[in-house]
FIROLO-986130 format. One line per field, with one value per residue: residue number from 1; residue in three letters; x, y, z of N, C-alpha, C, CB in turn. Coordinates in steps of 0.1 Angstrom, whole numbers, plus 2048, in hexadecimal, padded with zeros to 3 digits. Glycine has a CB too. Layout:
N
resi: (NUM  ...)
resn: (ALA  ...)
n.xx: (X  ...)
n.yy: (Y  ...)
n.zz: (Z  ...)
ca.xx: (X  ...)
ca.yy: (Y  ...)
ca.zz: (Z  ...)
c.xx: (X  ...)
c.yy: (Y  ...)
c.zz: (Z  ...)
cb.xx: (X  ...)
cb.yy: (Y  ...)
cb.zz: (Z  ...)
This chain:
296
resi: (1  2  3  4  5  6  7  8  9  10  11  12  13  14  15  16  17  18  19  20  21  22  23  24  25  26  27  28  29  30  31  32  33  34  35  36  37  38  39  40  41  42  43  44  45  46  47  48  49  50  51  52  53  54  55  56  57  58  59  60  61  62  63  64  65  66  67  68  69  70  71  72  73  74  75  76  77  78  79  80  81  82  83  84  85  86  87  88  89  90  91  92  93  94  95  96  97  98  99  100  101  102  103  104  105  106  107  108  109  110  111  112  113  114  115  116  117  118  119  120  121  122  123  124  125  126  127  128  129  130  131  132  133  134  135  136  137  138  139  140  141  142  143  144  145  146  147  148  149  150  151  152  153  154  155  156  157  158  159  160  161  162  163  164  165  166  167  168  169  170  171  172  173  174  175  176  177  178  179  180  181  182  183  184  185  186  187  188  189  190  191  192  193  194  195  196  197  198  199  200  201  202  203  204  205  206  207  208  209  210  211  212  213  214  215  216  217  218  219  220  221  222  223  224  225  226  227  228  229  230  231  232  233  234  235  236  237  238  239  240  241  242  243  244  245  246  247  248  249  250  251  252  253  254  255  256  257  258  259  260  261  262  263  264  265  266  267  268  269  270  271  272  273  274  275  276  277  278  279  280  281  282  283  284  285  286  287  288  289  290  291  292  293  294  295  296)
resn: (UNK  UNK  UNK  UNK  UNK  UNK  UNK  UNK  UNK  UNK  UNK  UNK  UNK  UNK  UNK  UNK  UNK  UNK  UNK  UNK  UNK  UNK  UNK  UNK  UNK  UNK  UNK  UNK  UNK  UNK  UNK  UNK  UNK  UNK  UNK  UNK  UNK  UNK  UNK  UNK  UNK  UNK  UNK  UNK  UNK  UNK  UNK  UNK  UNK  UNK  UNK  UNK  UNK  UNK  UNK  UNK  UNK  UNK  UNK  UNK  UNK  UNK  UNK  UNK  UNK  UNK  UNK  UNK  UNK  UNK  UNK  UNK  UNK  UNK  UNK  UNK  UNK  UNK  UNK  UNK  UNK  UNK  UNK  UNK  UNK  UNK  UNK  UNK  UNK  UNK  UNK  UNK  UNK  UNK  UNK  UNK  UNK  UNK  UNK  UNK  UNK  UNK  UNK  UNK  UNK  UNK  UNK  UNK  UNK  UNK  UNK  UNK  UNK  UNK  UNK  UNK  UNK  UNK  UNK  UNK  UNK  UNK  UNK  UNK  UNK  UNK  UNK  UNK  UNK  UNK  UNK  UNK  UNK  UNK  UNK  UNK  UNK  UNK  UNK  UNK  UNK  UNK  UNK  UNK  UNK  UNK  UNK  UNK  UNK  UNK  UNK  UNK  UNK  UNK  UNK  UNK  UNK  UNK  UNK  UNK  UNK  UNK  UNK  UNK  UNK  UNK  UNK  UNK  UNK  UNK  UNK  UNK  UNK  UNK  UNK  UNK  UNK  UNK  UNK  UNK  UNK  UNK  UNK  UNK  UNK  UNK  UNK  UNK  UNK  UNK  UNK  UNK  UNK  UNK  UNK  UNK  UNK  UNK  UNK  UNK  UNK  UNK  UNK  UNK  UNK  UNK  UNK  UNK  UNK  UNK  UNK  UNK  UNK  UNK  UNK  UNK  UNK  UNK  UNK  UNK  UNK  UNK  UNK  UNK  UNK  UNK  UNK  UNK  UNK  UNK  UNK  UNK  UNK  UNK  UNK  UNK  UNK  UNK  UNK  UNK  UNK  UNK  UNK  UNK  UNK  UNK  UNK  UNK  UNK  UNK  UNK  UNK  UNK  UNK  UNK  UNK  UNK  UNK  UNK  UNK  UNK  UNK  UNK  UNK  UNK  UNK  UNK  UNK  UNK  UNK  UNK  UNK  UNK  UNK  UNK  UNK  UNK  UNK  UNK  UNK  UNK  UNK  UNK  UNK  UNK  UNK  UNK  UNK  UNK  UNK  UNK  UNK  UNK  UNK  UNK  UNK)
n.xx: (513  51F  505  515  51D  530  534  553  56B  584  5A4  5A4  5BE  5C9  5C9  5DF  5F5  614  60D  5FE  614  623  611  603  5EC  5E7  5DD  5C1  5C2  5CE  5B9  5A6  5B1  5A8  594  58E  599  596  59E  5B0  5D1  5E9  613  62B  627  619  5FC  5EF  5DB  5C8  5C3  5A4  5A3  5BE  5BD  5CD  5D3  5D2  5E6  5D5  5BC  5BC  5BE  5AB  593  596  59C  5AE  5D3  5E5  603  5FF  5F1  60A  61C  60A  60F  628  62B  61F  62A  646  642  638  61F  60E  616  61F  621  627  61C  617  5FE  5F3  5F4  5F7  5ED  5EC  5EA  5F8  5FD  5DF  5C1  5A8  593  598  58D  58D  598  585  56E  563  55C  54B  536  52E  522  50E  4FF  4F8  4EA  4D6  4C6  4C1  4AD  497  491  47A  46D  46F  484  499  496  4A2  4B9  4C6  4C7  4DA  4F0  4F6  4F3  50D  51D  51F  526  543  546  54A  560  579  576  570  585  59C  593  599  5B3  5BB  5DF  5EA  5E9  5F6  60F  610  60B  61A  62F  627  629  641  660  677  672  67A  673  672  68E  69B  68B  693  6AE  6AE  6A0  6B3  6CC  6C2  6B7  69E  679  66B  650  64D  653  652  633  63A  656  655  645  658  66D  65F  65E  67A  67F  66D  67B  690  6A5  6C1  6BE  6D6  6E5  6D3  6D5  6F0  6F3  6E7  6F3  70A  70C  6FC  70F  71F  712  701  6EF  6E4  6CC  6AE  699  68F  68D  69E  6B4  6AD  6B7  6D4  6D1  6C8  6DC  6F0  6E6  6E2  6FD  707  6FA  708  721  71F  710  71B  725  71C  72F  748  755  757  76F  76A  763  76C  76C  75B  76E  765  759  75E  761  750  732  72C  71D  71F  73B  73B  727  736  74A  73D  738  74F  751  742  745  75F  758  74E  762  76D  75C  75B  775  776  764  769)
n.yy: (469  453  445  446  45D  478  499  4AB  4C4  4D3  4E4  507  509  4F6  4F3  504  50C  4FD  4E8  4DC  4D5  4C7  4AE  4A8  48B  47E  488  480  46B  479  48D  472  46D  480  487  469  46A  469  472  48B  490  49B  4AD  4AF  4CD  4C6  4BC  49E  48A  470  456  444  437  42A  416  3FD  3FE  3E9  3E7  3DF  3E3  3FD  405  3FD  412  425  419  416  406  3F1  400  417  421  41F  430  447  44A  44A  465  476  471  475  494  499  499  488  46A  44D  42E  40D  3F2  3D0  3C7  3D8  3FC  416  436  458  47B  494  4B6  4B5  4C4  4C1  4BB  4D6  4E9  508  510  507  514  527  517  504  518  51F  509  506  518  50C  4F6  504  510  4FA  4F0  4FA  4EA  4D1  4BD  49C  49E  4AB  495  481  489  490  475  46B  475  471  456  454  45F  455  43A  446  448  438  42B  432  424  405  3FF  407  3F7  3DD  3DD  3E4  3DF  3E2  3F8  406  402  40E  426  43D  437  43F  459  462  464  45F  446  421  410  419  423  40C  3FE  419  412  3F4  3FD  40D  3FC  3E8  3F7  3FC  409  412  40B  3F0  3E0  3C0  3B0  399  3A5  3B8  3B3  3A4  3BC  3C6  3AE  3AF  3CA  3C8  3AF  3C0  3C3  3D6  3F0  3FD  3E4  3D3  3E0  3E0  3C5  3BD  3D0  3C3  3AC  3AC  3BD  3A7  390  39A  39D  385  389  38F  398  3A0  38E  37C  388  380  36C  371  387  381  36F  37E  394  382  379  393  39B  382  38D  3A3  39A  38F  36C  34D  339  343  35B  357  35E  373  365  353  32C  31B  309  2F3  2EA  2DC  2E0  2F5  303  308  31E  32A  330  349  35A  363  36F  380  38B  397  3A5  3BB  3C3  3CF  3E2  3F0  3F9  40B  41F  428  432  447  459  45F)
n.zz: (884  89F  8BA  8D2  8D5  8E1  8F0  8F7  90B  8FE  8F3  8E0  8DB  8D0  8B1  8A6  88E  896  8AB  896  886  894  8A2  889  878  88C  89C  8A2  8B2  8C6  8D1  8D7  8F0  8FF  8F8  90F  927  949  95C  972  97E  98F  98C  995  990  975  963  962  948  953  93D  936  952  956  948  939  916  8F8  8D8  8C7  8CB  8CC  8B3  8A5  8AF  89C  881  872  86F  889  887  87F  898  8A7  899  89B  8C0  8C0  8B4  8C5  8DB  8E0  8D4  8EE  8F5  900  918  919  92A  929  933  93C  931  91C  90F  925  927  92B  929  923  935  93B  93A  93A  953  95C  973  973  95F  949  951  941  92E  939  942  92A  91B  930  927  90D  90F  91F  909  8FA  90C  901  8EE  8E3  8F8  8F5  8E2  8F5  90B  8FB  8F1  90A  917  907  90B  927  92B  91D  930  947  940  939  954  962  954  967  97F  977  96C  97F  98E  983  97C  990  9A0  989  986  99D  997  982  97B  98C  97F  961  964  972  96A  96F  978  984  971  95A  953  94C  93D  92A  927  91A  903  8F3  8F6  8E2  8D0  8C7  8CE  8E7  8E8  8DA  8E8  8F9  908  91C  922  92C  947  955  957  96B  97C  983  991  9A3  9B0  9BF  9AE  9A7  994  984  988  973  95D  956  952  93A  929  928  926  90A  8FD  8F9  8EA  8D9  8BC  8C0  8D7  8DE  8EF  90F  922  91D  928  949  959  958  965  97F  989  987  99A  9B3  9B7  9BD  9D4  9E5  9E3  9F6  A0A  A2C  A2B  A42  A3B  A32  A1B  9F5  9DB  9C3  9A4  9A5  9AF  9CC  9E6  9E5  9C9  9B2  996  97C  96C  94A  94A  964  963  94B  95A  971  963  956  96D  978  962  965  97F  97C  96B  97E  98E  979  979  994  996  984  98D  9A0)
ca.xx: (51A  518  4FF  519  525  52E  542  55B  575  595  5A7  5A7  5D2  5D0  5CA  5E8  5FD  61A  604  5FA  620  625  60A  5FA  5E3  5E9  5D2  5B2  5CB  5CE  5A7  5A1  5B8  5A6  587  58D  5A0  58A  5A5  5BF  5DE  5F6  619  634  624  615  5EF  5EF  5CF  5C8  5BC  59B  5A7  5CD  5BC  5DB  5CE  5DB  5E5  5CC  5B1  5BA  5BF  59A  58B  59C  59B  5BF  5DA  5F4  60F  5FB  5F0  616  620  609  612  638  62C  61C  62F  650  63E  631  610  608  61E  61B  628  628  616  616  5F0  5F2  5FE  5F1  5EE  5EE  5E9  603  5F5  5D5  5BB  59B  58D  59F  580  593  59C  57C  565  55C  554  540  52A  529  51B  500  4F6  4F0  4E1  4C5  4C1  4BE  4A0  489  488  46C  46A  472  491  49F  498  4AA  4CB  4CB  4C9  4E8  4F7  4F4  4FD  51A  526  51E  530  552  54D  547  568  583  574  56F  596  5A0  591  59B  5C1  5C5  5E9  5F3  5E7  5FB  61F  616  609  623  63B  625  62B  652  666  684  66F  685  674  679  69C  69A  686  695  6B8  6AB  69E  6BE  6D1  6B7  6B6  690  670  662  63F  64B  659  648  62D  642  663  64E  644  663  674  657  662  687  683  666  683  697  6B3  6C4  6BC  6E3  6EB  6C9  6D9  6FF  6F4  6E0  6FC  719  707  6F9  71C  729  708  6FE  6E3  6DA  6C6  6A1  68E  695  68A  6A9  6C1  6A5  6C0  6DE  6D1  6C5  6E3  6F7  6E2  6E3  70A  70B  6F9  70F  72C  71B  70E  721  71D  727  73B  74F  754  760  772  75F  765  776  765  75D  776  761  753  76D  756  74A  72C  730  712  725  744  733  71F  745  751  732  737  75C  752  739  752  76D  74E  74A  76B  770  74E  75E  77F  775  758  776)
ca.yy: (469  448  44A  44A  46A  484  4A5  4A9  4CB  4D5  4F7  50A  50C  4EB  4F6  50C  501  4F6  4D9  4D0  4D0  4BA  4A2  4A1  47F  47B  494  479  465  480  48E  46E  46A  48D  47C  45E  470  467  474  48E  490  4AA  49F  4B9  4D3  4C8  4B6  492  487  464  454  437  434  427  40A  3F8  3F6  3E4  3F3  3DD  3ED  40F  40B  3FC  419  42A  415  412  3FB  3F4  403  424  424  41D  43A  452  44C  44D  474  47F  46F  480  4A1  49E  49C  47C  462  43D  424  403  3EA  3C1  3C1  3E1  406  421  443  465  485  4A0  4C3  4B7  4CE  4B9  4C1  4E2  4F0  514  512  503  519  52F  50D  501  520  51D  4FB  506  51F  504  4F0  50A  50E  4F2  4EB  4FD  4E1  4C7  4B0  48F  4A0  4AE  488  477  48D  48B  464  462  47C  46E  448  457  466  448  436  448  44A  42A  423  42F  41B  3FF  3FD  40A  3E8  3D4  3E1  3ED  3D8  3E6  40B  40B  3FD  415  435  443  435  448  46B  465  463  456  433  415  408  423  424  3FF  3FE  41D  40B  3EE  3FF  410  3F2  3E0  3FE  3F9  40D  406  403  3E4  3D3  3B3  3B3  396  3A8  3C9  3AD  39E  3C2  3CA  3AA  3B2  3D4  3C1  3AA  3CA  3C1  3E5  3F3  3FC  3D6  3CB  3E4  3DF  3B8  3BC  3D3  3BA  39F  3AD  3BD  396  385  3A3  39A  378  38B  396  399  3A5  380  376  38A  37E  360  373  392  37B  36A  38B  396  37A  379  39C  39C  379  393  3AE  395  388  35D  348  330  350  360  352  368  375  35C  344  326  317  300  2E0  2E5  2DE  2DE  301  2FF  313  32A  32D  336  350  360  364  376  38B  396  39E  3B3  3C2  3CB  3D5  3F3  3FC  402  415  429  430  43B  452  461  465)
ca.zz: (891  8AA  8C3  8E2  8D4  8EB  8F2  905  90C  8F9  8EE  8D1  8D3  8C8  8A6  8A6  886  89E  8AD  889  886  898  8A1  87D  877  89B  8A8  8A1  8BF  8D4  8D4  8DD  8FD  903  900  917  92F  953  96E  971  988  98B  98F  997  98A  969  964  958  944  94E  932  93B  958  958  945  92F  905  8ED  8CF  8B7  8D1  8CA  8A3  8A7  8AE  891  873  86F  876  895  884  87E  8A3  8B3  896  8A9  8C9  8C1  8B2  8D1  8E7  8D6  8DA  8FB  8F6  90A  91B  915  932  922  939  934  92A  912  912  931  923  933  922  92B  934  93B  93A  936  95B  965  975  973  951  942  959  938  925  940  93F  91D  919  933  91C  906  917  922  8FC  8F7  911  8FB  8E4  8E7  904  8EB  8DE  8FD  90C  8F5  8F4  918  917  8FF  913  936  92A  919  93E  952  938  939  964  963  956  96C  98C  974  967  987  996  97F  97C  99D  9A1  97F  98C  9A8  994  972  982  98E  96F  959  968  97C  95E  975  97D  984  964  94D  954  949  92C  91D  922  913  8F5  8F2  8F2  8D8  8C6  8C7  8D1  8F0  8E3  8D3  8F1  8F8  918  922  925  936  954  958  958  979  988  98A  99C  9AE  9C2  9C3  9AA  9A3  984  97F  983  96A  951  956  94E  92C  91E  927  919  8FB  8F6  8F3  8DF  8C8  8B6  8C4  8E1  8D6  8F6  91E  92A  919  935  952  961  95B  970  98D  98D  98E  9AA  9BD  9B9  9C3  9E6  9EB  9EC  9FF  A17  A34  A2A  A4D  A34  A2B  A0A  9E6  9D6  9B4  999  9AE  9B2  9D3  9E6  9E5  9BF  9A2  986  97C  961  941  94C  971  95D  947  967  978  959  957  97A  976  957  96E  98C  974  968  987  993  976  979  99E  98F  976  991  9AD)
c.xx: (514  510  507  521  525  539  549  566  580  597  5A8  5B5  5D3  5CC  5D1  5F0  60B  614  602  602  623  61E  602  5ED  5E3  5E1  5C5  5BA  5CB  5C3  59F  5A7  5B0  59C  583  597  595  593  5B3  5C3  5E8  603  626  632  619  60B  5F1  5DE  5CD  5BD  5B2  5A4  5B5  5C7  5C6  5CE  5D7  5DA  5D5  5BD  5AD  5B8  5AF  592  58C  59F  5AA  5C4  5E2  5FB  60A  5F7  5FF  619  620  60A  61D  637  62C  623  63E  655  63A  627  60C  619  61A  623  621  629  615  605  5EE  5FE  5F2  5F6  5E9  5F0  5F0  5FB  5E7  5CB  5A5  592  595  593  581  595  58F  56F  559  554  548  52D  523  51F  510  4F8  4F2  4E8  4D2  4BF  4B9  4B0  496  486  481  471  472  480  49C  4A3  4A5  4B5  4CE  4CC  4D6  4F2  4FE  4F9  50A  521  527  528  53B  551  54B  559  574  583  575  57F  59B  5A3  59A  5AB  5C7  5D6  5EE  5F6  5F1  60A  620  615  60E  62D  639  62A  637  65A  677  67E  67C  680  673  685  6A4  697  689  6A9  6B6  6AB  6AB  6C6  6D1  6B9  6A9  686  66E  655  63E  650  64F  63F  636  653  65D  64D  653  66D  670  65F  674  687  676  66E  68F  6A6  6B4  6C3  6C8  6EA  6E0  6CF  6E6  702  6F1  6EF  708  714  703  707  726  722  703  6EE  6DC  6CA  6BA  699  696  693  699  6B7  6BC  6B1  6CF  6DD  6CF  6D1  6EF  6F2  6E5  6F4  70D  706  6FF  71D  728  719  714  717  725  72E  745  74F  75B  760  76D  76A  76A  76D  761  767  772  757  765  769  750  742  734  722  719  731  742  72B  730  74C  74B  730  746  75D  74E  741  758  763  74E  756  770  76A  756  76A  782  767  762  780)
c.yy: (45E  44C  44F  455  471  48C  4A5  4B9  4C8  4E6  4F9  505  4FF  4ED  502  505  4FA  4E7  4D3  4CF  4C4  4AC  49F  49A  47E  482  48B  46F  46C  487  480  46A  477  48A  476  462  477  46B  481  493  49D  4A7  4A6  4C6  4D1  4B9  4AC  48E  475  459  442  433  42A  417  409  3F6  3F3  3ED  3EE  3E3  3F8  411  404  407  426  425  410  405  3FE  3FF  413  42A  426  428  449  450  44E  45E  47B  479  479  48F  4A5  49C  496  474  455  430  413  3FA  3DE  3BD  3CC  3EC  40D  428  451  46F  48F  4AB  4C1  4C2  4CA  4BE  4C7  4EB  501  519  512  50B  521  522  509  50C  51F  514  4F9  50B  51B  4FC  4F6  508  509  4E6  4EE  4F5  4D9  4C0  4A7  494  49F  49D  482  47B  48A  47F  466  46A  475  464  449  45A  461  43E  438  44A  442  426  422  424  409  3F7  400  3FA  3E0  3D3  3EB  3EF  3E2  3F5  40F  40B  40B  420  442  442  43D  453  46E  45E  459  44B  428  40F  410  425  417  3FC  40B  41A  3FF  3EF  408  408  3E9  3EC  3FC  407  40D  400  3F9  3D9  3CC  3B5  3AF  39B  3B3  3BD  3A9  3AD  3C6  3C3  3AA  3C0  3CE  3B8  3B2  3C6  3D2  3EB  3F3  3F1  3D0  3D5  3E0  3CF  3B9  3C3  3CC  3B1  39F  3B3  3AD  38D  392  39F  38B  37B  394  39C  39B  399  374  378  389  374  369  380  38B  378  374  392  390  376  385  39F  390  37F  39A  3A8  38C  374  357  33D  335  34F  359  35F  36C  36F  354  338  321  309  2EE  2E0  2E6  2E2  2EF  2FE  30C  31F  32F  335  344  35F  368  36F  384  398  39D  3A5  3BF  3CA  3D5  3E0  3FA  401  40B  420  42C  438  444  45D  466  46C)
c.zz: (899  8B8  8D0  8E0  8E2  8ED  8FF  903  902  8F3  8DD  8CB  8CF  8B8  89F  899  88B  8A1  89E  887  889  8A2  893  87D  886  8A4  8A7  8B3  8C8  8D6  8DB  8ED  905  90D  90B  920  93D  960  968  980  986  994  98D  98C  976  96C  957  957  949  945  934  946  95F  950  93B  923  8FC  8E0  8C3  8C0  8CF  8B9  89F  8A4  8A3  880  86F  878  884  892  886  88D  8A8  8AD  8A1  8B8  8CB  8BE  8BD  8DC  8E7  8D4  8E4  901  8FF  911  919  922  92C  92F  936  930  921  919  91E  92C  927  92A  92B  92B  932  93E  93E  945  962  966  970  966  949  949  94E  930  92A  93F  935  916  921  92E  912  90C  91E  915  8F9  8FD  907  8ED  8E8  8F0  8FC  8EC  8E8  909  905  8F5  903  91C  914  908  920  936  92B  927  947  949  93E  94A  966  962  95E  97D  984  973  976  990  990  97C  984  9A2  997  980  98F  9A2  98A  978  982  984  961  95A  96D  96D  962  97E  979  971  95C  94A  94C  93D  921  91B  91A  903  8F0  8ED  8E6  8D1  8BC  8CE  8D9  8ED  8DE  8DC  8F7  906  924  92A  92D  947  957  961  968  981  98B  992  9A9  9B8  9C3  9BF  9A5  995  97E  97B  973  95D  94C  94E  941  924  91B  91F  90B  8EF  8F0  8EA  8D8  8CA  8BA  8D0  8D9  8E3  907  929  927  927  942  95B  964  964  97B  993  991  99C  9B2  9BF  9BF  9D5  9E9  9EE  9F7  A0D  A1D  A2F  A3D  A45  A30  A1D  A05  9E0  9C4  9A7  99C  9B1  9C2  9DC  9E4  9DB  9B5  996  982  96C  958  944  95C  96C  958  953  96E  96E  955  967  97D  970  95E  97A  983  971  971  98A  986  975  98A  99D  98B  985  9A2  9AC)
cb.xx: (518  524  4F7  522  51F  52A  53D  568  579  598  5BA  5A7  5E3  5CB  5C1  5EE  601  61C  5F4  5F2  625  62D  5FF  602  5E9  5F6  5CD  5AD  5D7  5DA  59F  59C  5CC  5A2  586  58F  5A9  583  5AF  5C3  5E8  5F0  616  642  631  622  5E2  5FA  5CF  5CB  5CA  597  59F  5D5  5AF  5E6  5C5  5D7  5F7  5CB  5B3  5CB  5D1  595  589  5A6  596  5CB  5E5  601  615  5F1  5E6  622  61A  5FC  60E  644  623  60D  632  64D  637  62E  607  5FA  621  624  623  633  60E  61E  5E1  5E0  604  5F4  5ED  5FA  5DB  612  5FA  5D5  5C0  59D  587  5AD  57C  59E  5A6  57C  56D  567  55C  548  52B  532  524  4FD  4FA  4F7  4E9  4C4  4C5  4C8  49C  489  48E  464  457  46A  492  496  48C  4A8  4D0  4C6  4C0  4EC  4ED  4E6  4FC  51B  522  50A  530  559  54A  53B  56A  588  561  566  59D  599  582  592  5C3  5C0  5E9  5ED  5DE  5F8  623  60E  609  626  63B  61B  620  655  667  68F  65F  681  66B  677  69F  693  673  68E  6BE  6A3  68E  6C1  6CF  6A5  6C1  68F  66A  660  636  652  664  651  620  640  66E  633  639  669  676  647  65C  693  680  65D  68B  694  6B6  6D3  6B4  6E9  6E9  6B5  6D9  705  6EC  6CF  700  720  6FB  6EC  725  72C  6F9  708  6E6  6E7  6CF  695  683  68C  677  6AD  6C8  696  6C2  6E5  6C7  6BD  6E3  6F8  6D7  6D8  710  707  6E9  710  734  70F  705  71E  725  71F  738  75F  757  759  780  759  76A  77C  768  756  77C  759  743  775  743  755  71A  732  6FE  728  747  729  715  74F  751  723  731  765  748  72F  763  776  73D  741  778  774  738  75E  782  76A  746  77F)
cb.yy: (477  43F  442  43F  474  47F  4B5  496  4CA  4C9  4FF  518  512  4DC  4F7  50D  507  4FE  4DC  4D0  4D4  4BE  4A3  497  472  47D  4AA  46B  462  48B  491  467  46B  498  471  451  47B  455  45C  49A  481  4BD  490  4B1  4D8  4C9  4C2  484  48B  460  456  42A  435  428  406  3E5  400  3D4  3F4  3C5  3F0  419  404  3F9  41C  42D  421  41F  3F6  3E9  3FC  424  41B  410  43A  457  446  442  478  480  45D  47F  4A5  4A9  49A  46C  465  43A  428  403  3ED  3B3  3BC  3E8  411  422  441  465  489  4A4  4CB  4B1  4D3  4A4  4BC  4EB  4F0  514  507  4F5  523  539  501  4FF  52B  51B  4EF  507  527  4FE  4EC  51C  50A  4F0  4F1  50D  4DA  4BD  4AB  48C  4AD  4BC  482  474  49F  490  45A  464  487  46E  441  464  472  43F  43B  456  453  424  421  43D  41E  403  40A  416  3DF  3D3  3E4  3E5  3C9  3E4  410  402  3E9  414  435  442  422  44A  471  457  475  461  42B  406  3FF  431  425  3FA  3FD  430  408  3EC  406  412  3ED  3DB  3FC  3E9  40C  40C  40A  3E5  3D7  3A2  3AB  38F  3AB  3D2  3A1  398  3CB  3C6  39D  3B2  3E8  3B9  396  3CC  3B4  3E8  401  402  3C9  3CB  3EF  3E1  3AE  3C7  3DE  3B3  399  3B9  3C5  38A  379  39A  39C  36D  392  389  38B  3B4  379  37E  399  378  34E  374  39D  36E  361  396  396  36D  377  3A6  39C  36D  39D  3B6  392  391  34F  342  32A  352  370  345  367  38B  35E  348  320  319  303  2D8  2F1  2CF  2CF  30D  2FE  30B  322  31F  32E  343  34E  355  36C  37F  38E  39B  3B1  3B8  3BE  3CC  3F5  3FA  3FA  414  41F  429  43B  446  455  45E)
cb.zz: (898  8AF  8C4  8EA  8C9  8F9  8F0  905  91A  8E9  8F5  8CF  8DF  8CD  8A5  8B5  87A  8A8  8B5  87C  88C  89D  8AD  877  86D  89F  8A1  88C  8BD  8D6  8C2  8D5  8FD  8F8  8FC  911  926  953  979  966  984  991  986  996  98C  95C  964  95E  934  959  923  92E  959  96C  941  936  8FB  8EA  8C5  8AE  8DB  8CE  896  8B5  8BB  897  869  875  86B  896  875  874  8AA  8B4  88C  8AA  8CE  8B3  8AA  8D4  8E9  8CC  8D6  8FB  8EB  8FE  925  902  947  918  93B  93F  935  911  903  940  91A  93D  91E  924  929  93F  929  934  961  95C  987  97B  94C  941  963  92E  923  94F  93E  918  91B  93B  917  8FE  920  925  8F5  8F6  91F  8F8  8DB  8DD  906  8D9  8D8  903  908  8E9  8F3  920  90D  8EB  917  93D  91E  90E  944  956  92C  92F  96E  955  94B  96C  997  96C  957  98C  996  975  970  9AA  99F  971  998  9B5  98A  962  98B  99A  968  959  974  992  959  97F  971  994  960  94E  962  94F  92C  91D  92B  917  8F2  8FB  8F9  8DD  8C0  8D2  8CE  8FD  8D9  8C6  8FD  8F8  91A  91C  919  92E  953  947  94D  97A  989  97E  994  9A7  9C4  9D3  99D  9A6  980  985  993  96F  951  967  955  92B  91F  935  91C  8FC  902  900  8E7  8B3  8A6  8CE  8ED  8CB  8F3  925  923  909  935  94C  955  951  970  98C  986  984  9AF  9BB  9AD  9B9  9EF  9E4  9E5  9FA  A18  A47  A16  A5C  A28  A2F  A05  9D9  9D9  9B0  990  9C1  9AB  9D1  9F1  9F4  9BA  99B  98A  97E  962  92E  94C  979  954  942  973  977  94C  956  98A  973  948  975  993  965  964  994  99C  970  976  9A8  989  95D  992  9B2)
């Protein structure tokens, strides 16, 4: 056993044959979120574990401390995520993971454990001086260690804290709504979508484009190029440019309005990406008045 061993809380019912059901190989993955689980939240009724303090890990991080590959880490987190167990918000410098139905410090729950473990711990005075030293060294590192790290990650991914946090635990986040249209669309994972397309997706609800327009754009477009589209940095220009076409209706111009797809009276020339954009926002109108049609 490595020296920075150390125990930590968990229930029996996880050894219920249901749970081995359905987490399997995956229970070495979820013991250790148990593990490293330095904060919990409670978040309309139900206790989130947060796991090293909202710090983002990559996957070849996690399958590190396990021997295995990527593939076998993303597996278990698609199991337990699937079942419940944890949640995964997909961050552009790793994943943030959150244990559902935390338990880890429920003073009320663990009250019998706690006793328990001081009854060891008397015990365990009556061994020699040396001995009792030395466990309580590895002990004591081990607990400055892990309380060490959520101020540590906290600092250092304060910004990221504040955006993922709440995206972990509110299931109806602007970017969930986003990235699980995306992977919809793609007919993809999310755990496999790129960091770069995760930032990108932040900064479009970051200048407050509507999530209903940043979706309504990807599916028109991907309905017309298929398979040419791999990545969410691909539909980055044509959402801007639908935004920024849509508050030019909404907002009073003092030149007055052009009418949508019309060019202006003192351009003749319309590019083929201007063209395109026009065609894209007529398809776009034409959804909504029939999404108001069908809802009237």
């Amino acid at each position: 056993m490595p020296n920075n061993s150390f125990p930590f809380p968990t229930y029996s019912g996880l050894l219920e044959p249901q749970h081995y059901k359905n987490i399997s190989t995956a229970i070495w993955l979820f013991l250790w979120c148990i593990s490293s689980t330095t904060k919990e939240v409670e978040k309309d009724g139900i206790v989130w574990g947060i796991v090293l303090g909202n710090k983002p890990m990559k996957l070849s991080e996690i399958s590190q401390k396990f021997g295995v590959n990527d593939k076998t880490v993303s597996r278990w987190l698609d199991t337990l995520e699937q079942h419940e167990y944890i949640r995964v918000t997909r961050a552009p410098h790793g994943l943030i993971i959150t244990v559902k139905n935390s338990k880890k410090f429920s003073s009320d729950k663990t009250d019998k454990n706690v006793r328990s473990l001081e009854n060891d711990k008397t015990e365990m005075s009556d061994h020699p001086p040396t001995d009792n030293t030395n466990l309580s060294d590895h002990i004591g590192s081990d607990q400055t260690e892990m309380s060490d790290h959520p101020d540590k990650n906290v600092r250092s991914n304060k910004d990221i804290t504040k955006i993922y946090n709440t995206a972990a635990i509110n299931t109806g986040s602007k970017f969930e709504e986003i990235m699980q249209a995306f992977c919809r669309i793609h007919g993809k994972l999310d755990i496999h979508v790129k960091a770069l397309d995760i930032t990108m997706m932040h900064e479009m609800i970051a200048l407050g484009v509507p999530t209903t327009l940043i979706i309504r754009v990807m599916e028109t477009i991907f309905r017309d190029r298929g398979g040419k589209i791999h990545s969410f940095s691909y539909y980055k220009d044509a959402i801007l440019e639908a935004w920024e076409a849509e508050k030019a209706i909404t907002t009073p111009s003092p030149q007055g309005t052009v009418a949508l797809g019309q060019p202006p009276s003192h351009h003749g020339y319309r590019s083929k990406q201007q063209q395109q954009l026009d065609e894209l926002m007529k398809i776009i109108a034409e959804e909504e008045r029939h999404e108001q049609s069908r809802s009237g």
